[in-house]
Steps between C-alpha positions, in 0.01 A plus 500: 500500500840400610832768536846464435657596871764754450811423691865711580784342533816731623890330395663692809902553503688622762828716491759236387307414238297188652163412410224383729284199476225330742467085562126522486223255517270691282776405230563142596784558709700692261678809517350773329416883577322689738106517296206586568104577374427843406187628712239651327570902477829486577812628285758217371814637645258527851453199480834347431670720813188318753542160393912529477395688892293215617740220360860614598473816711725706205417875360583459174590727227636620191203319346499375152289331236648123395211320309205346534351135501230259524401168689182326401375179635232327337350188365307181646752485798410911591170437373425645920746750532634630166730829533700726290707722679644798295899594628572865540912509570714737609848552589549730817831556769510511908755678670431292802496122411433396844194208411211512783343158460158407434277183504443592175879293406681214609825681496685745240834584343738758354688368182653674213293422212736246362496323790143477472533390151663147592263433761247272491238616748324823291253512391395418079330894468831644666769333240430748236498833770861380562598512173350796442655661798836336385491692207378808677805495716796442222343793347497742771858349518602633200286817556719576812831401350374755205435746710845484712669459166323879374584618848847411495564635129318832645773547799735374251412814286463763798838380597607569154372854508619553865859402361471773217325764698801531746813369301603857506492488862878510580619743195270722642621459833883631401346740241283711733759611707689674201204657457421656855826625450409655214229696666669564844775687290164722317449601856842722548440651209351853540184529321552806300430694168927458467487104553757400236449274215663205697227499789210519247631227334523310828172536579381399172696151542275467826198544315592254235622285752176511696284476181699154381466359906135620466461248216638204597292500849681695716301719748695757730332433833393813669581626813555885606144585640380142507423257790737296599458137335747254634412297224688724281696758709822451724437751779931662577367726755182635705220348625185656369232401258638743188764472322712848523775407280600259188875345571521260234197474249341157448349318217215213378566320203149396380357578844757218679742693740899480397642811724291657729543857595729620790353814698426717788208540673 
């Protein structure tokens, strides 16, 4: 009892987007793809990367399912040699399109897929691929422009929330200083049980002060006992690794440096 022969056809493109196709004999002188019969134990997709191999010399990849078709010959003129060949197609990519030719083709070609449209010389079973892969490719069009659209309206937004998160950034800048001087006149005050009404109430303006910087972001950076951090510390004097004494504090607003802190080491 006669078989159908399985057989895998691979519809290769390259990186700008070209498509490969084979002037064959086997297909009466008409370009088609690289193809194949499917040995017996052997996986599809094996299959499809030997013949593609054997005919052009490309590792393909990025391998993809397109459709599948039938040839059968028969009748009083195949009455000898009927066939049906069942067509296994795939789409696939090669980063190197560099074509090793075989005796297996008369010659070969990179076109875009329109171009291949007007032509001629294809072959009848590799009309409807094209179309199929015309229509495969003005999606994924879209899907990239899509996806640069979402990505654009996404940096678009962080922007946004970059703009808001530091448009504080230069009040704070000529407010902080009012308020180091605020605590650098705290230190001249002698911390005793007679500390008049005027120094307590000082000290509480600080602390409100601090609390009301505290919740709009702003982070005192610490220094006195830490390791120096160029990042965030301007080093005034010394050379060691500790920092000995705080000049001039510095602060973060959300993290993000605006005045780094002046000290000794």
């Amino acid at each position: 009892m006669k078989s159908a022969k399985v057989i895998v056809g691979a519809f290769i493109k390259n990186d700008k987007d070209e498509l490969l196709l084979l002037k064959s004999e086997k297909g009466n002188n008409k370009y088609t793809c690289p193809s194949g019969h499917v040995e017996f134990n052997e996986k599809l997709e094996d299959a499809l990367k030997r013949e593609v191999k054997k005919e052009t010399g490309l590792k393909i990849h990025d391998i993809e399912f397109l459709g599948i078709g039938e040839a059968v010959k028969k009748g009083k003129e195949f009455k000898k040699n009927e066939e049906h060949h069942v067509y296994i197609n795939y789409s696939a990519r090669v980063k190197n399109d560099k074509v090793k030719h075989s005796d297996e083709s008369s010659g070969y070609k990179w076109l875009k897929i329109e171009e291949w449209k007007k032509r001629d010389d294809i072959g009848v079973d590799v009309v409807d691929i094209l179309d199929k892969l015309s229509a495969d490719t003005y999606e994924n069009m879209y899907k990239r422009a899509l996806a640069d659209y979402q990505n654009l309206l996404k940096q678009n937004a962080k922007e946004k929330q970059d703009l808001v998160k530091y448009a504080n950034e230069q009040f704070l800048y000529e407010l902080l200083p009012v308020y180091d001087n605020l605590k650098v006149s705290l230190l001249h005050i002698n911390e005793s049980s007679d500390v008049n009404a005027w120094a307590e109430g000082i000290k509480y303006v600080v602390k409100q002060f601090s609390q009301v910087l505290e919740g709009i972001g702003v982070e005192e950076i610490k220094t006195i006992g830490e390791k120096f951090n160029h990042e965030t510390m301007e080093a005034m004097k010394g050379r060691g690794e500790i920092v000995k004494k705080e000049v001039r504090p510095g602060y973060k607003l959300n993290g993000k440096v605006i005045i780094a802190a002046k000290v000794e080491l």
